[in-house]
Each structure stands twice: as C-alpha cells, then as structure tokens.
BALUM-508353 format. One line per field, with one value per residue (C-alpha): residue number from 1; residue in three letters; x, y, z negated. Coordinates in steps of 0.5 Angstrom, whole numbers. Layout:
BEGIN
nr [NUM/...]
rest [Ala/...]
x [X/...]
y [Y/...]
z [Z/...]
***
This chain:
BEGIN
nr [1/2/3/4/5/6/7/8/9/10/11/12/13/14/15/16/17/18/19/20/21/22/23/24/25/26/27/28/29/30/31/32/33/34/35/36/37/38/39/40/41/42/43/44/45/46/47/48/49/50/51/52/53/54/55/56/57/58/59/60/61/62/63/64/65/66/67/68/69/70/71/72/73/74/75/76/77/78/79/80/81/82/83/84/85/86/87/88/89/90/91/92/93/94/95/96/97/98/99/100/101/102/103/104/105/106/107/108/109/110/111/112/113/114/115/116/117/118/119/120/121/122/123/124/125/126/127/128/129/130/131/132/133/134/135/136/137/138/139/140/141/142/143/144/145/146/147/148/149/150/151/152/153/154/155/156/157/158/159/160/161/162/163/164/165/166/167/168/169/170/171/172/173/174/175/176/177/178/179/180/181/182/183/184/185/186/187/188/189/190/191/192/193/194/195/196/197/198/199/200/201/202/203/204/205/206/207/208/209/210/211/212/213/214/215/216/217/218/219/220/221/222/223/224/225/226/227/228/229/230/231/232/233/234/235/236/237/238/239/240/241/242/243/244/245/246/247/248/249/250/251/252/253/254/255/256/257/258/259/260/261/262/263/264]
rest [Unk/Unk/Unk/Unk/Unk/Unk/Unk/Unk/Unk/Unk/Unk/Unk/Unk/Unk/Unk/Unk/Unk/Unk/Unk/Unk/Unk/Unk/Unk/Unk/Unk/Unk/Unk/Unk/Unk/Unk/Unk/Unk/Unk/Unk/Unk/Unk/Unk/Unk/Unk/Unk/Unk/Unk/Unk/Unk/Unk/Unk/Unk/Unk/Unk/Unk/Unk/Unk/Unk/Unk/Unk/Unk/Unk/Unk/Unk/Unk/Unk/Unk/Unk/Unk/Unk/Unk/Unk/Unk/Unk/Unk/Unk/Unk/Unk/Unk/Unk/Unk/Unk/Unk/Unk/Unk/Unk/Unk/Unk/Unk/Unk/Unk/Unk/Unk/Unk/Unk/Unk/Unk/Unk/Unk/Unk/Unk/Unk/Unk/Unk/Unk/Unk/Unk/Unk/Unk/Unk/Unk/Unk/Unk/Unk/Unk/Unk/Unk/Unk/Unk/Unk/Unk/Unk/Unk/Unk/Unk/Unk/Unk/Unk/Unk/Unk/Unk/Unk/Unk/Unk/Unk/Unk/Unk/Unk/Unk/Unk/Unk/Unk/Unk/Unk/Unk/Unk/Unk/Unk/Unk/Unk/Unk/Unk/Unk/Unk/Unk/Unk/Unk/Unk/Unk/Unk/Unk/Unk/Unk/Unk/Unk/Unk/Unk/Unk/Unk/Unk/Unk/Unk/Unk/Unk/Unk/Unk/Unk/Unk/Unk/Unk/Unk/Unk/Unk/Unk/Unk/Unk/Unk/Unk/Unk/Unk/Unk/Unk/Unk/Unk/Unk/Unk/Unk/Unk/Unk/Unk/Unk/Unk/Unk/Unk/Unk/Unk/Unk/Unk/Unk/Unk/Unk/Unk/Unk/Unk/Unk/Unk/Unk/Unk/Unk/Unk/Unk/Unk/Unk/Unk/Unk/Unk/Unk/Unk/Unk/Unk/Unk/Unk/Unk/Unk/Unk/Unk/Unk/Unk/Unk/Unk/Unk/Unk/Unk/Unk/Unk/Unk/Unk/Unk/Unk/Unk/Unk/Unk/Unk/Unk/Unk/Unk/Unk/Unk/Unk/Unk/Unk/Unk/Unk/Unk/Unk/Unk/Unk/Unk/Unk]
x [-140/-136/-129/-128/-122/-119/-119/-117/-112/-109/-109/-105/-100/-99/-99/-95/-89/-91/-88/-82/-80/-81/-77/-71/-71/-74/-71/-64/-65/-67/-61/-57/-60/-59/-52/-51/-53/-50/-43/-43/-43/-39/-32/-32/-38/-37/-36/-43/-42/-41/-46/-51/-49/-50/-56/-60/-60/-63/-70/-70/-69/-77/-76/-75/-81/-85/-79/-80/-89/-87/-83/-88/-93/-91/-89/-95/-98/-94/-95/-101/-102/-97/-101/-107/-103/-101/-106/-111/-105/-106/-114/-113/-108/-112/-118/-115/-111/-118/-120/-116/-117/-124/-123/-117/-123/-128/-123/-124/-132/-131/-127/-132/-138/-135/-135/-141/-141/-137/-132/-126/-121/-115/-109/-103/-101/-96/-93/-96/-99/-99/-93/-89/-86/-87/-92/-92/-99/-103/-101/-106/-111/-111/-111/-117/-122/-120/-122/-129/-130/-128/-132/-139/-140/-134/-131/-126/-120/-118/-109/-108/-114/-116/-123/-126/-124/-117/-111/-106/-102/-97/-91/-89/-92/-87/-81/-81/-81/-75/-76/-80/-84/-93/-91/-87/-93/-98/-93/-93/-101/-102/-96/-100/-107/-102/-99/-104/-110/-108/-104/-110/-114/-108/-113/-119/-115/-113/-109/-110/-108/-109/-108/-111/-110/-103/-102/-102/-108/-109/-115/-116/-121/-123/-128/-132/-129/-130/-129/-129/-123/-121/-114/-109/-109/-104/-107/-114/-117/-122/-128/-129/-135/-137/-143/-145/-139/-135/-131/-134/-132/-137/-136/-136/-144/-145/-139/-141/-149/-146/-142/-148/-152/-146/-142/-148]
y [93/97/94/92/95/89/89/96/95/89/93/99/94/91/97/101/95/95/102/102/95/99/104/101/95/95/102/99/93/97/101/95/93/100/99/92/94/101/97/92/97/102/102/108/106/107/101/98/102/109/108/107/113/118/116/113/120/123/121/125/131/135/134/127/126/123/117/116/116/111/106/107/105/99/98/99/94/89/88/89/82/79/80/78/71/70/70/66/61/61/60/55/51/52/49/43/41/41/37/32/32/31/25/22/22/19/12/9/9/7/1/0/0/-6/-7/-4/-1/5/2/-4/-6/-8/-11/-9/-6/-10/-13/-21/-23/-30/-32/-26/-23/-17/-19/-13/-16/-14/-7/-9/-11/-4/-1/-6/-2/4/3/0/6/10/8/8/13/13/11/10/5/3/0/-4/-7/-14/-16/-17/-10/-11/-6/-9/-2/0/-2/-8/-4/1/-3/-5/3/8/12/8/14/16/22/16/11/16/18/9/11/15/12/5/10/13/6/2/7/14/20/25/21/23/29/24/20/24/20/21/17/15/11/5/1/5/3/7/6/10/12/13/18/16/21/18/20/24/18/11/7/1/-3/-6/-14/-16/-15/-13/-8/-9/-5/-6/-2/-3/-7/-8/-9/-12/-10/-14/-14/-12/-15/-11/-11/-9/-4/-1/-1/2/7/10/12/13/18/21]
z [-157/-164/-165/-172/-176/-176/-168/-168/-173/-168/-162/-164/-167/-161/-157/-161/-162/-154/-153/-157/-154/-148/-149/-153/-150/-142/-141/-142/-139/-132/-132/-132/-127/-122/-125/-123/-115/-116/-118/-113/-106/-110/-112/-116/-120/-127/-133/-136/-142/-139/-134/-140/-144/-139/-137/-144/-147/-142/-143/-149/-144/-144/-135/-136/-140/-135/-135/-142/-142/-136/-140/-146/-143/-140/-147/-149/-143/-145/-152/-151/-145/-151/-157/-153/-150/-158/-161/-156/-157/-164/-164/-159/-163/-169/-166/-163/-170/-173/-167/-169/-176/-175/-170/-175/-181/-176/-176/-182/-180/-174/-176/-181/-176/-171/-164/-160/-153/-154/-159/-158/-162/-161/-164/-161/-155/-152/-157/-157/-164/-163/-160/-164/-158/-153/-148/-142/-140/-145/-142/-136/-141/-145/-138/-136/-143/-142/-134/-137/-141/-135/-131/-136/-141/-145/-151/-156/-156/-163/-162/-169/-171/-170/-168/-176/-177/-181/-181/-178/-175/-170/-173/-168/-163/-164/-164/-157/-156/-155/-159/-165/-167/-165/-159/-156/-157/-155/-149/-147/-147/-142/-138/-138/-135/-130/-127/-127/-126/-124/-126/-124/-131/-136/-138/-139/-145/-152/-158/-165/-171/-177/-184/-185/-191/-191/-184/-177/-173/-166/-164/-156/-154/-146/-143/-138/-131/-125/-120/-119/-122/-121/-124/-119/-119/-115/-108/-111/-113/-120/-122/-130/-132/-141/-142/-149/-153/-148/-141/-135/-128/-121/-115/-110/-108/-115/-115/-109/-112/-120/-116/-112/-119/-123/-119/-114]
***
C-alpha cells in the first residue's frame, strides 16, 4: 500500500531530527557515561571537559565513520519510535476530547427524556438536600445505581438533577470536597466504586459534565461488567440488578439464577 506524501513527509522529519539528536545528542551523552566509569577506577583520568573534546571530533575522522553511521541511526529509530508514539497520543487524545463532547451534548436530552432503564437521576452526591447538611450515606446509595447497572446492561447516572428533571448542580457537592473543582468530584466518583465495589471496576465508569441551566451537571457513563457485583452492607453482601427505572435487589436463588445467564 503507497504512502501518501504527508506520511512521507512525517517520517523523513522524524527520521531526520532522530539522526541529529543521535548525533549531537546521544553520542555525547554515551561518552559521559564511558567517563564516568573510566574516572572512577582511574586516578589519571582526564576532566569531563577534556575527555569530551579528545574524543567528540573523532567521529568526524572518515576511519571512524562507522561511529557516526551508528549514532545515526539509532537516532533515526528513536525519532522515528517518538514520532510514531506522538502522534497516536495525539490521535487518541483528539479522539477522546470529541468523545466527550459527544456524551456532554447528549445531557440536556437525557434530562429531557426522564428516568427509564438506563437512565436515574440524582440529586447529589453526598450532600443531603433536605436536612442541608453532608450525609456520607448516600455514597452507598450511588454505589448501590451504579452496582445495579453493572450488573444488567449498563447505563447512565445523571449527579445534580432531582427526579422531575430540574438542574439543581454540584455546588453543595463540591463544597464538601478538598479541592472544590470537577477532576475532584470525578476523582470522589471512582473512590465511591473503588470502596464499596472494586477497584478493578474503576475502567467501567467514565465521568463528564455539563451545563444545564447554568449549573454543572455530571453524567456517570457505567458499562456493563465483566463480573457479578455486589455492594458491602454491613456483614452482607447485596446484589442490585437495574429493572425498569429503579434498582432492586435479589435474593440470593435469584442472584445466583441472574448470574448464570447474565454472566455464562
């Protein structure tokens, strides 16, 4: 399959960068190595700076050309392996800002389209709306929506909407945190799944937020997981599967019975 001349053009660059980093760079960087071994079980070895003037012009010398051709082209494979590196962190970086853009948009709509099985609002995080005061309790209660949809298909988790679909924001939830900012609230996210359902479900939860109403709305992405979760109660152990626009919980016959099909 032909390059095209912008594929070519990316290479050569890199390649030739590579090389004269390799070089001017690489090269001097060895011989300070080989220096510092050599000063260390010799007495009469020479400064730093005069070790690197004897032996840098050398390479200009056409019987140590080889040393040069060396050093370019392990120049050249390094550029080349950065370049490459770069510029897939740059396509995947590119990617997943629009990926977040996309799921931001899709917030208002959510909100406007209610409850339903894949979809639960909640008012806050932590912070208890009517007794106006932090509750830690209601961690368990995200914990517990989140484990549901886990456990069934997935689904999205709306923090800062109340049940009629009003904006009611993250402030009060932010003010209970150290730092009252959004990577905080998304951190206090994932350390709520780590506690109370497993660490190794972290990857399975992605956080974005929005505007509503100007007021900030977060939106907790939940895949289905790769095994059954249940959420530490006590000395018990629950199972919360999403059924319709609610979380229940199973018994656990029903449990065990739901496990076998959704996980076999």
């Amino acid at each position: 399959m032909a390059l095209s001349p912008f594929k070519l053009s990316f290479i050569a660059t890199y390649l030739l960068v590579g090389a004269v980093v390799g070089v001017l760079i690489i090269h001097p960087l060895n011989l300070v190595v080989i220096w510092w071994e050599l000063s260390r079980f010799s007495e009469t070895a020479p400064n730093l700076l005069e070790f690197l003037s004897a032996r840098l012009w050398l390479i200009l010398l056409p019987r140590h050309l080889d040393v040069a051709v060396a050093y370019t082209f392990v120049g050249a494979f390094v550029g080349l392996t950065f370049g490459i590196f770069s510029r897939n962190y740059m396509r995947t970086s590119e990617a997943y800002r629009s990926l977040r853009e996309e799921h931001t948009v899709m917030i208002p709509d959510l909100i406007r389209g209610g409850e339903t099985d894949r979809v639960e609002f909640k008012s806050s995080l932590r912070w208890d709306m009517k007794e106006n005061r932090v509750n830690r309790g209601l961690e368990k209660v995200i914990a517990k929506t989140i484990a549901g949809f886990f456990n069934a298909e997935g689904g999205i988790l709306l923090v800062g909407v109340d049940d009629d679909g009003g904006a009611l924001g993250l402030e009060k939830d932010l003010s209970t945190l150290k730092n009252p900012d959004l990577d905080s609230f998304e951190r206090t996210i994932n350390d709520i799944v780590s506690k109370n359902l497993g660490g190794d479900l972290c990857p399975y939860i992605h956080t974005v937020f929005a505007k509503v109403d100007m007021k900030d709305v977060a939106m907790i992405i939940i895949r289905p997981a790769p095994r059954a979760v249940y959420l530490e109660e006590g000395k018990s152990s629950i199972f919360y599967v999403r059924s319709g626009n609610s979380t229940r919980q199973l018994d656990v016959r029903e449990a065990l019975s739901y496990a076998k099909t959704r996980w076999a």
